[in-house]
C-alpha positions in Angstrom: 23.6 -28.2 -2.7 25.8 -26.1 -0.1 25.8 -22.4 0.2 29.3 -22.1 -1.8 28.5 -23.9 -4.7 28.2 -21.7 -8.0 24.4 -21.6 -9.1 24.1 -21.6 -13.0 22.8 -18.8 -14.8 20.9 -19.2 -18.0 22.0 -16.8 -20.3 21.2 -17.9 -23.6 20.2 -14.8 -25.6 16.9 -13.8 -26.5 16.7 -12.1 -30.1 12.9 -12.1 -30.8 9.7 -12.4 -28.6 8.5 -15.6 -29.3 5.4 -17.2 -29.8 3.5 -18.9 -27.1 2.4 -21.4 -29.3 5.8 -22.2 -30.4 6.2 -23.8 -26.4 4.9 -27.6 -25.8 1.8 -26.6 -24.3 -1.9 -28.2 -24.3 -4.1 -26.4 -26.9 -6.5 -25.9 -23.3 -3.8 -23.4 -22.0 -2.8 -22.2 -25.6 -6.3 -21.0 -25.9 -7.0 -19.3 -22.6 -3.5 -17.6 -23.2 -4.9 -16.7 -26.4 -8.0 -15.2 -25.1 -6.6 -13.2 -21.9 -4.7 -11.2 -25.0 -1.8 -12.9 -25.0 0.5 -13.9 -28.0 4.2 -13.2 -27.4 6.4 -14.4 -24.8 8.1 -11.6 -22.5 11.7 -12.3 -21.8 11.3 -13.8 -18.3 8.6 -16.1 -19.7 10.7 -16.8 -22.7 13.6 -17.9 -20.1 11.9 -19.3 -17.5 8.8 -21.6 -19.0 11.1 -24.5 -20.8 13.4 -24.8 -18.0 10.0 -25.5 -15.8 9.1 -28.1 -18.5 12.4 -29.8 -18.1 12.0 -30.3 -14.0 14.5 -27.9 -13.3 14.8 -25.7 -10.2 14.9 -22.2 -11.0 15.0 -18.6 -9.5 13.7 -15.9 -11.6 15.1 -12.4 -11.3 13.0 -10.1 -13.7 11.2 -6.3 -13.6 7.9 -6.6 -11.6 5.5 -6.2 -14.4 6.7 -8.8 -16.7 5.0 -11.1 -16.5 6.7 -13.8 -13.9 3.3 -15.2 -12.6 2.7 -16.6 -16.2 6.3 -17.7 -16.4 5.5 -20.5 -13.8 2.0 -20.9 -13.8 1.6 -22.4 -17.4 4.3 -25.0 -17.1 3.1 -26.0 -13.7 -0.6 -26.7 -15.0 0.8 -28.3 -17.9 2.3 -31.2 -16.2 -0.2 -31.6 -14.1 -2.7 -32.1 -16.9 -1.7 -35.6 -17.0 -3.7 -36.0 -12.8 -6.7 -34.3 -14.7 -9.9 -35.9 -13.7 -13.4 -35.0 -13.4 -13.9 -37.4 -10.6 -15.6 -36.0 -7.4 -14.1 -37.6 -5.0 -11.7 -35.2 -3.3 -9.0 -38.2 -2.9 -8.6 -37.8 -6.7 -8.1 -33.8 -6.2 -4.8 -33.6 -3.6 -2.5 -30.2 -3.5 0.0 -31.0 -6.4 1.3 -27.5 -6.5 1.8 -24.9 -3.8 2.1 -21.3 -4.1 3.3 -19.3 -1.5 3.4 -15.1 -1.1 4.0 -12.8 1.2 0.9 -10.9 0.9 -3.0 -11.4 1.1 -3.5 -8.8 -2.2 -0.4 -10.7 -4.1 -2.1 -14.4 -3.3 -5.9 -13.3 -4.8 -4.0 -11.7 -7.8 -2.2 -15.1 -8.6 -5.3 -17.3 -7.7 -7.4 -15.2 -10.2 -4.5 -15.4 -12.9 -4.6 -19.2 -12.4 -8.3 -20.0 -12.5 -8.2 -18.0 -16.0 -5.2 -20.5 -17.5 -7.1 -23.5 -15.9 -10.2 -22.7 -17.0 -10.7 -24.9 -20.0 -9.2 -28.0 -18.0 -10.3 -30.2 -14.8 -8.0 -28.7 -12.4 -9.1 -27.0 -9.8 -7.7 -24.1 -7.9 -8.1 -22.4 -4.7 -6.3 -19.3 -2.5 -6.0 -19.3 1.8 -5.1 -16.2 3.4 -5.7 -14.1 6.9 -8.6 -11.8 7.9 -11.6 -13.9 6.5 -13.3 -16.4 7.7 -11.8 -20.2 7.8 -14.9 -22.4 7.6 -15.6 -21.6 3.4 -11.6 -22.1 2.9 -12.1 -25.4 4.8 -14.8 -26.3 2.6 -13.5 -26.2 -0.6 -10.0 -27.5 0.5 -11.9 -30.5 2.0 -13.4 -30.7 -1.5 -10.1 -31.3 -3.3 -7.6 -28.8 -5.3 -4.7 -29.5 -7.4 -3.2 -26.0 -7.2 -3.1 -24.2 -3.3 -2.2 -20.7 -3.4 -1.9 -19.5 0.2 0.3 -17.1 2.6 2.0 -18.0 5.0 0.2 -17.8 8.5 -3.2 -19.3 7.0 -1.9 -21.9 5.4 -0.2 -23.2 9.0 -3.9 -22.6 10.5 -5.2 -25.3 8.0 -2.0 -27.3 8.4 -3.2 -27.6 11.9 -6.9 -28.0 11.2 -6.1 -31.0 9.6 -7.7 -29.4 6.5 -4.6 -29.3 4.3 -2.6 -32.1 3.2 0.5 -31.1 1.6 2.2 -35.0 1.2 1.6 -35.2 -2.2 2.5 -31.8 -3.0 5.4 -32.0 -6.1 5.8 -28.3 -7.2 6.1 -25.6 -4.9 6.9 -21.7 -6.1 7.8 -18.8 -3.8 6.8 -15.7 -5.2 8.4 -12.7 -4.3 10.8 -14.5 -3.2 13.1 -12.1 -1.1 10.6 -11.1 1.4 9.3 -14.7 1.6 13.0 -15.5 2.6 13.3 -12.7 4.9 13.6 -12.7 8.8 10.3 -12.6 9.3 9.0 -15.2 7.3 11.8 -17.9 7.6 10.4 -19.6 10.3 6.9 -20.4 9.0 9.0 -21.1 6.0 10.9 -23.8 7.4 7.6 -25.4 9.2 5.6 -25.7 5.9 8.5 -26.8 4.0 9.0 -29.8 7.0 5.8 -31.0 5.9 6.2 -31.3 2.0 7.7 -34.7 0.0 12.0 -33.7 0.1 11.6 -35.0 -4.0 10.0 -31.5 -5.0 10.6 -28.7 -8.0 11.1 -25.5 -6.6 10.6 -22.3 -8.4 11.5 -18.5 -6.7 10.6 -15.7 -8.2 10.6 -12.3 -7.6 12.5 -8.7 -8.4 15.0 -8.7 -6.2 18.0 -11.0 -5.4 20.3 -10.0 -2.2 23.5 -12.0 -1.9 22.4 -12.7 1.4 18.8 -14.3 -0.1 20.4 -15.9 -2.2 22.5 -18.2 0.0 19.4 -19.3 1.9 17.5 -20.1 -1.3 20.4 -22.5 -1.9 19.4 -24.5 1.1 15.8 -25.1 -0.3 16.5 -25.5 -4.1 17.8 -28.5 -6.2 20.7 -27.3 -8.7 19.6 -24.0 -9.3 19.4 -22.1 -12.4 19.7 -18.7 -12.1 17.3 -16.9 -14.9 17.9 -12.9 -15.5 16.4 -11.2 -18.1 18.0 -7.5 -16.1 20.4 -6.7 -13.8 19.8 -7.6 -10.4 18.0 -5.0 -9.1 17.1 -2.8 -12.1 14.2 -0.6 -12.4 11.9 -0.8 -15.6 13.4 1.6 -18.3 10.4 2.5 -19.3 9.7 4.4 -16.0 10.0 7.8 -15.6 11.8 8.5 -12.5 11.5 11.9 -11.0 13.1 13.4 -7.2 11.7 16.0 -6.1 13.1 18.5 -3.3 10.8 19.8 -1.0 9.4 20.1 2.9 6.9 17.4 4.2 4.4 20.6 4.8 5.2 20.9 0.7 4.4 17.6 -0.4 0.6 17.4 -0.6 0.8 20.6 -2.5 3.1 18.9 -4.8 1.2 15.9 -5.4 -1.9 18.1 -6.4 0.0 20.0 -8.5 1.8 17.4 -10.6 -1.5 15.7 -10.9 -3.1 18.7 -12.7 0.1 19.6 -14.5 0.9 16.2 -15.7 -3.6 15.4 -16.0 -2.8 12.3 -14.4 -6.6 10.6 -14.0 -4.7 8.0 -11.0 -2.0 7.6 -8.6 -0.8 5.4 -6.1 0.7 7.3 -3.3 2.8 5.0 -1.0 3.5 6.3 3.0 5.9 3.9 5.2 3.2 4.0 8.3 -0.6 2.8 8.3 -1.7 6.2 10.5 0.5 8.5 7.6 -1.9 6.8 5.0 -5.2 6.7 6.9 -5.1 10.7 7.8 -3.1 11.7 4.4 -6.1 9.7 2.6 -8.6 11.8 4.4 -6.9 15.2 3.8 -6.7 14.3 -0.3 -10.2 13.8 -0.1 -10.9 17.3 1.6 -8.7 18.7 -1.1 -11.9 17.1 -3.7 -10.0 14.1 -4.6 -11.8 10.4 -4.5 -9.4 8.8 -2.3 -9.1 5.3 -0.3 -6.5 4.3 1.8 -5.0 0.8 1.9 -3.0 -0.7 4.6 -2.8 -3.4 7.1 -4.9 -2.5 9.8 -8.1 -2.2 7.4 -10.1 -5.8 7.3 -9.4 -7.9 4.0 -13.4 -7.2 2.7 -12.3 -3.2 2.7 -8.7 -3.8 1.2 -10.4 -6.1 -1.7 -13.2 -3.8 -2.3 -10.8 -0.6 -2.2 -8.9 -2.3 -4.5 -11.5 -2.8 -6.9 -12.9 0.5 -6.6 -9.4 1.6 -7.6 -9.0 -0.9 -10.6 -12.9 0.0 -11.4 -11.5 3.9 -11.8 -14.3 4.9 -9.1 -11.2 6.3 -7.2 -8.8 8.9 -7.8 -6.5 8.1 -5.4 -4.8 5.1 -3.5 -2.9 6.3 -0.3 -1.0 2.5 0.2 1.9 1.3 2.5 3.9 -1.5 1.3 1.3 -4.3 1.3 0.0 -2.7 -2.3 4.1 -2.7 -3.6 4.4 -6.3 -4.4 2.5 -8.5 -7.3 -0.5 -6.2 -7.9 -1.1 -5.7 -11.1 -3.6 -2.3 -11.9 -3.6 -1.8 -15.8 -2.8 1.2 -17.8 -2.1 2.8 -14.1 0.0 6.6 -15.5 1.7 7.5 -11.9 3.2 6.0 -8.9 4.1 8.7 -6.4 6.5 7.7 -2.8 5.3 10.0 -0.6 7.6 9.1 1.9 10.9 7.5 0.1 10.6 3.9 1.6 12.9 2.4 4.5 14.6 -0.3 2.3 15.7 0.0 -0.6 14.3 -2.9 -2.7 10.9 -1.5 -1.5 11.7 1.4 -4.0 11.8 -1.0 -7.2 8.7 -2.6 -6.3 6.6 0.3 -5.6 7.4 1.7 -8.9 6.9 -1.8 -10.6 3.0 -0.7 -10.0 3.3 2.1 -12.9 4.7 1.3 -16.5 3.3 -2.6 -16.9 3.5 -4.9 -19.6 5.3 -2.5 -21.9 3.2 0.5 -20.8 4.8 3.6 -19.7 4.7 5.4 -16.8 5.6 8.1 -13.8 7.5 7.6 -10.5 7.7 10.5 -8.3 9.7 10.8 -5.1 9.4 13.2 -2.9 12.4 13.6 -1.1 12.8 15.9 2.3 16.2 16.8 4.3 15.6 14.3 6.7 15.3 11.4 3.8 19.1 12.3 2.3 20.4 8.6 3.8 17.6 6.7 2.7 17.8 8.1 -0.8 22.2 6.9 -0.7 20.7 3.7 0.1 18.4 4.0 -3.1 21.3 5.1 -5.2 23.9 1.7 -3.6 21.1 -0.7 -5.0 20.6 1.1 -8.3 24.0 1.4 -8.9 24.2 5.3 -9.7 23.6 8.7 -9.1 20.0 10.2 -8.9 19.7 14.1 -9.8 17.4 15.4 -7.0 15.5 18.3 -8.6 14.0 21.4 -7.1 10.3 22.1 -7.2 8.4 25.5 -7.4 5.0 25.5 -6.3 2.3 27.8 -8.0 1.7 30.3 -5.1 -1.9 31.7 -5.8 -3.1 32.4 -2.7 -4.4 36.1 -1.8 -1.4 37.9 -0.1 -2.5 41.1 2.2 0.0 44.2 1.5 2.1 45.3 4.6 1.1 47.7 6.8 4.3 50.1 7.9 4.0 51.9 11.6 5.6 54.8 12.8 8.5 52.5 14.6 8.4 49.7 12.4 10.2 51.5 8.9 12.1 48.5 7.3 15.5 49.3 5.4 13.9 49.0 1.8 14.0 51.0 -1.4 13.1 55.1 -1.3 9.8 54.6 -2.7 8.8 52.5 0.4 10.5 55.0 2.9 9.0 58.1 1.1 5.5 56.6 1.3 6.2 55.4 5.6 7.8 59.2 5.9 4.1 60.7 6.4 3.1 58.2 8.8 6.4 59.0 10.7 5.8 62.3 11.4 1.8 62.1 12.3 3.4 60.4 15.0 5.6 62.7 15.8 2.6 65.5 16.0 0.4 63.9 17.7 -0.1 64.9 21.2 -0.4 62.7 24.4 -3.9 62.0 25.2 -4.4 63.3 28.6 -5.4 61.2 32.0 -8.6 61.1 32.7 -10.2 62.6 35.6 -10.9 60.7 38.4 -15.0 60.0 39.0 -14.7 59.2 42.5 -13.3 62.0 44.9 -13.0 59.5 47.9 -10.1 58.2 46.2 -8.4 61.3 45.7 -8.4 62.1 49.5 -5.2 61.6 51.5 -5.1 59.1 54.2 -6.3 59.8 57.6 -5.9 57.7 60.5 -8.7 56.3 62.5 -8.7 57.3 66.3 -7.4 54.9 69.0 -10.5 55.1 70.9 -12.6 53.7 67.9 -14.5 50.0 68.5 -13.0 47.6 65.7 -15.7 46.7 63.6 -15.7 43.4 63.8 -16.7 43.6 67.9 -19.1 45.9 67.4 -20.9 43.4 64.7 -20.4 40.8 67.2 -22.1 43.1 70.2 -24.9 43.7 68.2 -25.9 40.3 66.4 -25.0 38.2 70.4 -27.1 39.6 73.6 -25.2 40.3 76.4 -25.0 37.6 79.0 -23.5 38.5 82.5 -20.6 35.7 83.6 -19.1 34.8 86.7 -15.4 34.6 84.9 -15.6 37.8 83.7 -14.6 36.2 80.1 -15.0 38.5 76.9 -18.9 38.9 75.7 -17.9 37.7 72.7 -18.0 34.4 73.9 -20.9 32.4 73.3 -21.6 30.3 76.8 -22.3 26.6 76.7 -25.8 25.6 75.3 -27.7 23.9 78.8 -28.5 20.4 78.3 -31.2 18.3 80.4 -29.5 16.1 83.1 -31.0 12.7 81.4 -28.7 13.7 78.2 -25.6 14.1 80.6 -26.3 17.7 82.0 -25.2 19.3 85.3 -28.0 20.8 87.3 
């Protein structure tokens, strides 16, 4: 398919959630769906699964929080239930299916999603990313899995290693698609894809859908059906958005305040830089707050268990940059607060996709300084309208000290304040100069009074009286020292 070619939408209304069971699923998935809590279809799902069924290649434009990893996870495992073996010879376990993300946290979230829809069948499962070590990932890829759900720059380290073998690989999804397609993920893009069968299904999903994405997804995808349950780019409805006005020395004050005004029990609180979110973490947790900080220089082990200290409600806060925005799903989380309003755009949807899932509602809070005016008109192009950026008073209780008035100092204020600084005005008046005081030392009150010429400088006269007098031939000064004698055998004269 070229770049210019119209890509099909699906568009065929919706009236009623349906039914999982009403799809052509194994009773095995029906029943793990069943017991994860699960009994209607959300919209995306609704759209997306029997088009997944039918072979076709699709991309998925839905809210974050709406359940997209479900949309093509269940199809995907249902036709590959008919490779399901319990052999255990790896041979009989190759990758059938490949998921790719952009991030470590978004690939363990889907890995853990699909080991609970497989888990009543014979397929097996496992997730690749950076920052671990490789040898227990070799292992269990060695050992055989139909579903691979990796990132990018790990999976080309086993590529490499010879430890993953992606020719018989027949589905392959890119989740959050957008950044996947993005600059700097094209190129490892392109390698992995040169190693996969050319007869594939491919399946992109994710929140956002540039015009400029979506010409290089045509390059990748087979007839594509284009599956919206929103507007591109929409935000969940069921958000609360919120700007707020104020100075970055402001904004901590702000988020402690909305917290208690709003008892919010937990927040994510997203920064744009990894140093903003390590010292901003520490200062919330001198303010009293249980607060971790997650970002990209911190080693997978402390991201995961930070994450699940979060999730586990052991902490208050999570100071995150943009590697927590994308696929992490934290349940019944009340409030999503951008510290710093994000550098692009799309970034802004995402971030408050982590607040207000799976029907939920929720709080997003921007905190919006002068110097973020031009980010915010980039906010508004994508959304499509104006945002109403409201002022914010901060509860000023600390201990002010009344001012002092001096004599010169009188400030042009009401009577009373002049009338009470009047007294003070003319004690200063009255009051008379403090005299010198007397000197202690007479010899300095003595005028000067030359020294004779006839005197001996003082210097010479230290010199005559710490050097004996030695008569010389020359006549020279005495208060030059004559040369030292030295034997004749060391070079002497006699």
């Amino acid at each position: 398919m070229t770049e210019h070619e119209p890509i099909a939408i699906a568009d065929e209304p919706v009236s009623a959630p349906p039914l999982f069971n009403t799809l052509a699923l194994d009773p095995k998935l029906l029943r793990a769906v069943a017991e994860s809590g699960y009994m209607a279809m959300t919209p995306i799902q609704a759209k997306a699964i029997p088009l997944v069924l039918d072979g076709r290649d699709i991309m998925g434009a839905a809210q974050t929080g709406t359940g997209k990893t479900a949309a093509f996870t269940l199809p995907l495992l249902q036709k590959m239930l008919r490779h399901e073996n319990a052999s255990m010879s790896p041979a009989r376990h190759p990758v059938r299916a490949l998921v790719l993300t952009p991030t470590r946290e978004l690939a363990d979230q889907v890995a853990a999603n699909v080991k609970n829809y497989a888990k009543h069948t014979q397929l097996r499962s496992a997730v690749v990313f950076g920052g671990i070590d490789m040898k227990p990932q070799t292992l269990q890829l060695k050992a055989g899995v139909e579903v691979l759900i990796a990132t990018p720059g790990r999976l080309l380290d086993h590529i490499e290693a010879k430890s993953a073998v992606l020719n018989q690989v027949e589905y392959v999804v890119l989740d959050e698609a957008d950044r996947m397609l993005d600059i700097g993920f094209l190129p490892d893009l392109q390698r992995i894809l040169s190693y996969l069968p050319k007869q594939r299904q491919t399946l992109l999903f994710s929140a956002t859908f540039s015009p400029e994405i979506r010409k290089l997804a045509n390059s990748y995808l087979q007839d594509p059906l284009l599956v919206e349950v929103a507007r591109p780019n929409a935000t969940a409805t069921n958000v609360e958005q919120r700007f707020y006005s104020c100075t970055d020395d402001d904004k901590r004050a702000v988020v402690r305040q909305l917290l208690k005004q709003r008892a919010l029990s937990q927040a994510i609180i997203f920064v744009n830089s990894k140093l903003g979110a390590a010292r901003l973490a520490r200062t919330f947790e001198r303010d009293g707050l249980r607060t971790q900080a997650l970002h990209g220089d911190k080693s997978q082990d402390e991201r995961l268990k930070a994450l699940a200290a979060f999730k586990a409600g052991e902490v208050d806060l999570l100071v995150a940059t943009d590697v927590a925005a994308r696929g992490l799903d934290i349940a019944d989380l009340p409030a999503v607060f951008n510290f710093d309003v994000p550098f692009h755009a799309e970034d802004y949807i995402h971030r408050i996709g982590r607040t207000g899932r799976a029907g939920a509602s929720g709080l997003a809070v921007t905190l919006v300084a002068r110097d973020d005016l031009r980010l915010l008109g980039e906010i508004e192009k994508l959304l499509k309208k104006k945002v109403e950026v409201e002022p914010f008073e901060l509860e000023d209780d600390r201990p002010r000290r009344p001012r002092r008035y001096e004599a010169d100092d009188i400030p042009a204020v009401p009577e009373v304040v002049a009338e009470r600084a009047a007294p003070v005005r003319e004690r200063a008046r009255e009051a008379p100069c403090r005299p010198q005081p007397a000197s202690r030392d007479p010899f300095f009150d003595r005028p000067y009074e030359p020294s004779s010429n006839d005197a001996t400088p003082a210097w010479e006269s230290q010199a005559r009286a710490t050097t004996p007098h030695v008569p010389t031939r020359t006549g020279l000064s005495p208060n030059i020292r004559p040369k030292k004698k030295v034997a004749m055998l060391l070079g002497g004269s006699r």
